[in-house]
C-alpha positions as CSV (number, residue, x, y, z in Angstrom):
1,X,61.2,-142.1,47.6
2,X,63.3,-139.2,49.2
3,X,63.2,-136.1,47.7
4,X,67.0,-136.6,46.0
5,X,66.3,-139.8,44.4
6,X,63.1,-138.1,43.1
7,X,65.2,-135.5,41.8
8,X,68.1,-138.6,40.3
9,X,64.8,-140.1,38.8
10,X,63.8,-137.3,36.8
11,X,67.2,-136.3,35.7
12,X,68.0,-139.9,34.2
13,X,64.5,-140.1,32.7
14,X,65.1,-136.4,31.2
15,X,68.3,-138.4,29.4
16,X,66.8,-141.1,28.2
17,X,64.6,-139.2,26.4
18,X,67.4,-136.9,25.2
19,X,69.2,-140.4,24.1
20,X,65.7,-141.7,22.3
21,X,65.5,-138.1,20.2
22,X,68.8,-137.9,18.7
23,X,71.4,-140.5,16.8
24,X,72.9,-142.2,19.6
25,X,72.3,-145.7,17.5
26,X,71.3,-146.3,13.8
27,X,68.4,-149.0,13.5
28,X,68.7,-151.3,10.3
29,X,66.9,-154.2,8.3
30,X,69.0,-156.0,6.1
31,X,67.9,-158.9,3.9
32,X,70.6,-161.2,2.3
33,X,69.6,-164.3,-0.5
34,X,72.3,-166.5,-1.9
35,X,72.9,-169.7,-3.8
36,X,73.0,-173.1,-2.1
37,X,76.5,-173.6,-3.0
38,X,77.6,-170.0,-2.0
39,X,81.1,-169.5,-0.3
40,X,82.8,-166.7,0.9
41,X,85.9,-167.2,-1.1
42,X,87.6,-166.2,-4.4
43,X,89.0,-162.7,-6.5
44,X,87.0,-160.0,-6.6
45,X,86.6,-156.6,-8.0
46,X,84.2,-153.9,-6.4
47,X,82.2,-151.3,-9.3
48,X,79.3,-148.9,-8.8
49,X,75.9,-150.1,-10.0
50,X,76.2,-146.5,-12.1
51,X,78.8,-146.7,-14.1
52,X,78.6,-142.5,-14.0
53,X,79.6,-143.0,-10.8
54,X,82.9,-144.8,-11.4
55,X,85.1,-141.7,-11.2
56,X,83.8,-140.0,-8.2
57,X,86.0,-139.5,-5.4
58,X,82.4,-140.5,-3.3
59,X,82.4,-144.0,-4.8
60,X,86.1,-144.2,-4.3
61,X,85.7,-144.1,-0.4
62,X,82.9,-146.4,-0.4
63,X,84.6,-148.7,-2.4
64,X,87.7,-149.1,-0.1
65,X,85.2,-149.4,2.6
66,X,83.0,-152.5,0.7
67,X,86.7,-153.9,-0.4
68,X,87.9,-153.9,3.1
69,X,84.6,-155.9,4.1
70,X,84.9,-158.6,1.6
71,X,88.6,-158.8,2.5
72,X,87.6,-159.4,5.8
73,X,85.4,-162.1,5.2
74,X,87.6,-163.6,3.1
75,X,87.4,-162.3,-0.3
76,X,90.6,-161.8,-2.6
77,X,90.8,-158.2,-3.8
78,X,92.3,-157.6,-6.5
79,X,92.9,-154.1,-8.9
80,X,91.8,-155.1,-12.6
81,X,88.3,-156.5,-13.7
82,X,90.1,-159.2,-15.6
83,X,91.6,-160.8,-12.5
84,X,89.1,-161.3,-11.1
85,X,87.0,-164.5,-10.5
86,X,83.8,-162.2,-9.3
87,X,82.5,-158.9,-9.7
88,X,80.9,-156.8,-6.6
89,X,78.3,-154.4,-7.6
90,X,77.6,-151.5,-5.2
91,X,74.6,-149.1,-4.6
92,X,73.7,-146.9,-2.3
93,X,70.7,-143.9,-2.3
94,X,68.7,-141.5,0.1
95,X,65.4,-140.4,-0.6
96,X,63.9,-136.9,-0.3
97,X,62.4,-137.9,3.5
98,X,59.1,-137.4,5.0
99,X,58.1,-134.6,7.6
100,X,56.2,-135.2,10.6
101,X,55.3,-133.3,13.6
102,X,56.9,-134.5,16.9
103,X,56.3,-134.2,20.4
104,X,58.4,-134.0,23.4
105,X,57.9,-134.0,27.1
106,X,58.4,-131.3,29.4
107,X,58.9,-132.1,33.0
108,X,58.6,-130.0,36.1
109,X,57.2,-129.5,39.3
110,X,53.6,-131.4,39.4
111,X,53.0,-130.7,43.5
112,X,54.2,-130.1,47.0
113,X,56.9,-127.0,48.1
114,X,56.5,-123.9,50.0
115,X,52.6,-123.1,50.3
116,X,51.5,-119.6,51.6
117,X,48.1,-118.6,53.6
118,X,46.6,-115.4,54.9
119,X,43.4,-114.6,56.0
120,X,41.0,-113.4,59.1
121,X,39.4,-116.0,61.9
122,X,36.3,-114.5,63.3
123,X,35.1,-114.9,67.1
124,X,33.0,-113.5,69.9
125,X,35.8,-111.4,71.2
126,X,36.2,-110.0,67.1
127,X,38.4,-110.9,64.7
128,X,42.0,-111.6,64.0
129,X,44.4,-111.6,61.0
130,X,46.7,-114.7,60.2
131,X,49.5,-115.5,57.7
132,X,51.9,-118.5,57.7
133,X,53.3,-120.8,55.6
134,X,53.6,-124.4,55.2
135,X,56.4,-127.1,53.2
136,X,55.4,-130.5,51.7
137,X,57.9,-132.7,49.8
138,X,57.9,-131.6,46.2
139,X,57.0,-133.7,43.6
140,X,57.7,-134.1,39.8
141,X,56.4,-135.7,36.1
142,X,55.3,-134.5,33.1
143,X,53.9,-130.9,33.0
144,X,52.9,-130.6,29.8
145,X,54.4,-131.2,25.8
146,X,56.2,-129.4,22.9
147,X,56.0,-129.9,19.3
148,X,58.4,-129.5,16.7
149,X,58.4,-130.6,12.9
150,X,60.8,-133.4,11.6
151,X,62.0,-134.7,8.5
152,X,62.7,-138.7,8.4
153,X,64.9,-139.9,5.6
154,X,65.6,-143.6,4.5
155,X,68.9,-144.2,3.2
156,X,69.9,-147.8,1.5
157,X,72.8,-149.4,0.4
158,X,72.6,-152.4,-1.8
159,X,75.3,-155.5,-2.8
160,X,75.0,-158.3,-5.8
161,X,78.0,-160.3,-6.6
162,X,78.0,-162.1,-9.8
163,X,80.7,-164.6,-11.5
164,X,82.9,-162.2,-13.5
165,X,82.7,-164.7,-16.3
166,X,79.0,-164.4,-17.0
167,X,79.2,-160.9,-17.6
168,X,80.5,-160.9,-21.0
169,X,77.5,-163.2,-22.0
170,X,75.5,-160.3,-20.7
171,X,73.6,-163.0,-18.4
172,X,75.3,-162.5,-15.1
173,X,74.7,-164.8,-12.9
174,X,74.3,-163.9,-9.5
175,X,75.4,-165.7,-6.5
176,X,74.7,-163.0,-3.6
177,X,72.4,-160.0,-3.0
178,X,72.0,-157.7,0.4
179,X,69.9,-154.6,1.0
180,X,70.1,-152.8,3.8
181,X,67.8,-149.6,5.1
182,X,67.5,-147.2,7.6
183,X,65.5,-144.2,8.6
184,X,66.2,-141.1,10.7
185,X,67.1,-137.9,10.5
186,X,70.3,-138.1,9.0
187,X,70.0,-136.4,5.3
188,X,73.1,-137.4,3.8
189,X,74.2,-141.2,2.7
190,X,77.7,-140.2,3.8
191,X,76.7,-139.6,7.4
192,X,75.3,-143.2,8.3
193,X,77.4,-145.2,5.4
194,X,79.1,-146.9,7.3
195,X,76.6,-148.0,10.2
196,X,74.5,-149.1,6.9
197,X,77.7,-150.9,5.9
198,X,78.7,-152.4,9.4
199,X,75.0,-153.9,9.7
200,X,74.9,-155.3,5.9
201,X,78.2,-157.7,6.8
202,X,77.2,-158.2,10.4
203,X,77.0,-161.8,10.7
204,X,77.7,-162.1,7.2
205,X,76.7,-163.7,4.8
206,X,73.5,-163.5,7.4
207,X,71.0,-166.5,7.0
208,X,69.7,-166.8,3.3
209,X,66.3,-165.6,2.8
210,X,65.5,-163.7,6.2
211,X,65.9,-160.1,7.4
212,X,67.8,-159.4,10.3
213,X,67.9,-156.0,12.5
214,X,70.7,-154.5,14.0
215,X,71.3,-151.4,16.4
216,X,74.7,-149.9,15.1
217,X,76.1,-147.5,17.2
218,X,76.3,-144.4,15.6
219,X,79.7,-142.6,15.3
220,X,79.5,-140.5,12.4
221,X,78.0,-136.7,12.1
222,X,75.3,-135.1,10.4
């Protein structure tokens, strides 16, 4: 390997770990169950799993978000609780995270370059004095490491549907449930919502009883 591909190597490398370290994708596991005669079909009307959350302008964005998913997979939405033939229930948390100590890398020159002698050669006739220098192709790896504390949070969002009708017997009956999780550094909900979201109705309704991971690219901030 020539000295400039050497040099292209470590560069890409250098990015990849640069890519690894920070949010370029959010990494999920979502689990779905359903009933055997579940269909993705019907009116439906989207409420928090806290009801103290009903009136928050949070919940309001994440509702239009979960309405335009069940839409999509072919859900009726419609704007009052009475209309409708099932009821959504929506959750979604963070947790305080857990610190750890990480460790990164450093590269740099490992060998090779400029090398400089002196010194005195000794003979019959006397002595003599001598300096030079010499050039080898440089080469490069891993030099040594750094450390640096992190804090890892997971963050979870959470869907039941139940037929609206079994509510007012206070025995709903459910006929679909997904949770989905992630960890990173992200500390807000609001940041990876709607990677969380993306992966919970990727492939949706997903295959009953198994959990599924997804790579979601990430596009939101932090």
């Amino acid at each position: 390997m020539d000295y400039i591909a050497k040099i292209s190597a470590l560069i890409s490398l250098a990015c990849t770990v640069l890519v690894l370290s920070g949010c370029a994708t959010v990494v999920t596991r979502t689990t779905a169950f359903y009933t055997s005669d579940y269909t993705t079909s019907g009116s439906i009307f989207v409420i928090p799993a806290d009801a103290e959350k009903n009136n928050s302008l949070e919940f309001a964005s994440y509702k239009k978000r979960f309405e335009d998913k069940l839409s999509t997979n072919g859900y009726s939405i419609v704007t009052n609780a009475n209309d409708a033939k099932y009821i959504a229930i929506v959750a979604f948390g963070i947790d305080n995270g857990k610190s750890s100590v990480v460790s990164m890398p450093l590269f740099g020159q490992t060998g090779g370059g400029t090398t400089y002698s002196s010194g005195t050669v000794y003979g019959t006739g006397g002595s003599a004095s001598y300096s030079g220098s010499s050039y080898t192709m440089p080469t490069y790896g891993i030099v040594g490491s750094s450390t640096s504390s992190a804090t890892t949070y997971t963050r979870a969002i959470a869907l039941d549907i139940v037929e609206a009708k079994s509510l007012k017997t206070g025995k709903p009956k459910k006929i679909y449930e997904a949770r989905v999780k992630s960890s990173g550094t992200c500390s807000v909900i609001a940041g990876v919502f709607n990677e969380l979201l993306e992966a919970m109705f990727k492939e949706f309704p997903g295959d009953n009883g198994k959990t599924r991971l997804a790579e979601i690219p990430y596009k939101g901030e932090c």
